[in-house]
N, C-alpha and C positions, 0 to 999 in steps of 0.2 A: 594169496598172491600166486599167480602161476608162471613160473622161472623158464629154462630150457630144461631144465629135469623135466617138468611137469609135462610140458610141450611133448618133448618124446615121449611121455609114457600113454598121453591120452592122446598122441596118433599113431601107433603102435598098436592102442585097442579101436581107434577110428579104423582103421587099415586090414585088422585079423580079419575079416571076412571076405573079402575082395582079393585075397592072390591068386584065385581060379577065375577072374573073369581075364575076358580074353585083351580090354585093356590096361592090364596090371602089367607093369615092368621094370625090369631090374632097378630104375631109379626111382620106383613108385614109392617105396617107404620115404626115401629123402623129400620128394616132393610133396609128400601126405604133411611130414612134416615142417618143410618150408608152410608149404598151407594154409594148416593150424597156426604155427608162429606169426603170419599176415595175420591173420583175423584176432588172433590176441592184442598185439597191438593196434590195428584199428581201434577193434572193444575200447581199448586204454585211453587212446587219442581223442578218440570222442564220447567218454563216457558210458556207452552200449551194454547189455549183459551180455554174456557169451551165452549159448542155448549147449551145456557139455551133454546135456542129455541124445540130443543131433549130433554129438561129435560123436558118440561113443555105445550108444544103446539102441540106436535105430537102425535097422539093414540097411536101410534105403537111403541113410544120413540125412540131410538138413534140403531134398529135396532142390536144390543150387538156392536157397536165401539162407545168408546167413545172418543176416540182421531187419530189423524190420523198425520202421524209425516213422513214429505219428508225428505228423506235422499239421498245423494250425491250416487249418481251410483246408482239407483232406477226406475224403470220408474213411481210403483207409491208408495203412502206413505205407510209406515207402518200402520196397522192398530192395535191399542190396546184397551182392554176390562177390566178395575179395578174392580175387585171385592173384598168386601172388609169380612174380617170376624170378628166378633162380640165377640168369645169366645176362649182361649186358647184352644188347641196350636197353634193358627192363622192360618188353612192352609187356602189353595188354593183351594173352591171348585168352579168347574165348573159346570152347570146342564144343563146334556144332549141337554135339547132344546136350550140353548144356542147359543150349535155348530151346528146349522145349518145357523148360519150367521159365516161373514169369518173373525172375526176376529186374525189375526197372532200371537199376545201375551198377554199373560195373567198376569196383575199382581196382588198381593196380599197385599191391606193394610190390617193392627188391626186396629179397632178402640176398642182401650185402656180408662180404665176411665180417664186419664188425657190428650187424644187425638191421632194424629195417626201417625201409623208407618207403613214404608217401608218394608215388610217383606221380597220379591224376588219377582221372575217373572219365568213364562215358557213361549217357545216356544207350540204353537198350538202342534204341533208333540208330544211334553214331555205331554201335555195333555191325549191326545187318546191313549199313550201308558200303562195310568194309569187302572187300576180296576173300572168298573162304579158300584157302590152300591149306595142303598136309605138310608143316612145316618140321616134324619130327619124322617124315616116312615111313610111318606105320601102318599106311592105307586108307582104304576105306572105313568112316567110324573115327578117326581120331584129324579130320580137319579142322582149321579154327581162323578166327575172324581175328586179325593183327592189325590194332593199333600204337603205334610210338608213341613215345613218350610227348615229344613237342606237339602231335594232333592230342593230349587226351587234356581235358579241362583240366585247371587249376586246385588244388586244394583248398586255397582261399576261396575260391565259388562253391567247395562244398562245404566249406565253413558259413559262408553266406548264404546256402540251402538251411543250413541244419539249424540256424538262428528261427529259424519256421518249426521247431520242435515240442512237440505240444503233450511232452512226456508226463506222465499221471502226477508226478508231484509238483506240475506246476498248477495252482490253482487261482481263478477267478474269482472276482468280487461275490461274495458271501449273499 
């Protein structure tokens, strides 16, 4: 079981390589580990594995997928990317660099002071149709595509997505 011990310890070693690049900043441990805390609970919520070997062993991390979810009539898995936000009104931001890996959907935990919550989710598409602006002013390189909460899909529709999950222990007539 991974608690908030666990949470800060394997984003503390997510995070040790990255305080030289030129996006790292003073709130970047907290947000490493808001993060991390979003995608553990997702994992939980919908049953998922966590990949801690991406969390914690690879320079390059998890590539922006953090889960990848085979679904029935697919050839391959869904690919999704949690991000999670830190401060009302919980959207959705994406940053630019992000999108140049492929992740398909985007969801959005809070992490609230008493823990976290499911806000919604978009499709990649619903992303890039948004306004890119530098909502933290850090320049060029740190702009991002903001969705609300009221524009991002329902959880129950990705409840209703993931009913299409075609996870290896489910098996067919013999």
């Amino acid at each position: 079981m991974i608690g908030p011990k666990e949470i800060a310890e394997l984003a503390a070693r997510r995070s040790a390589p990255h305080p030289n690049s030129k996006h790292w900043h003073a709130n970047s441990k907290q947000a490493c580990e808001s993060g991390f805390g979003g995608e553990v609970v997702f994992a939980r919520m919908f049953g998922l594995p966590l990949d801690l070997f991406a969390m914690t062993d690879r320079p390059g991390g998890d590539d922006g997928i953090d889960f990848e979810v085979p679904l029935i009539g697919r050839a391959k898995p869904l690919t999704i990317d949690v991000k999670t936000a830190t401060s009302d009104p919980w959207t959705l931001l994406v940053n630019q660099r992000t999108l140049r890996y492929n992740a398909e959907l985007f969801v959005c935990m809070a992490h609230m002071p008493h823990g976290y919550r499911c806000m919604g989710w978009a499709w990649r598409s619903d992303v890039l149709k948004t306004r890119l602006a530098d909502h933290f002013n850090k320049g060029k390189g740190s702009e991002c595509h903001r969705i609300f909460p009221a524009q991002l899909r329902t959880v129950q529709k990705l409840c209703d997505l993931f009913a299409y999950r075609a996870d290896e222990w489910i098996v067919g007539p013999a």
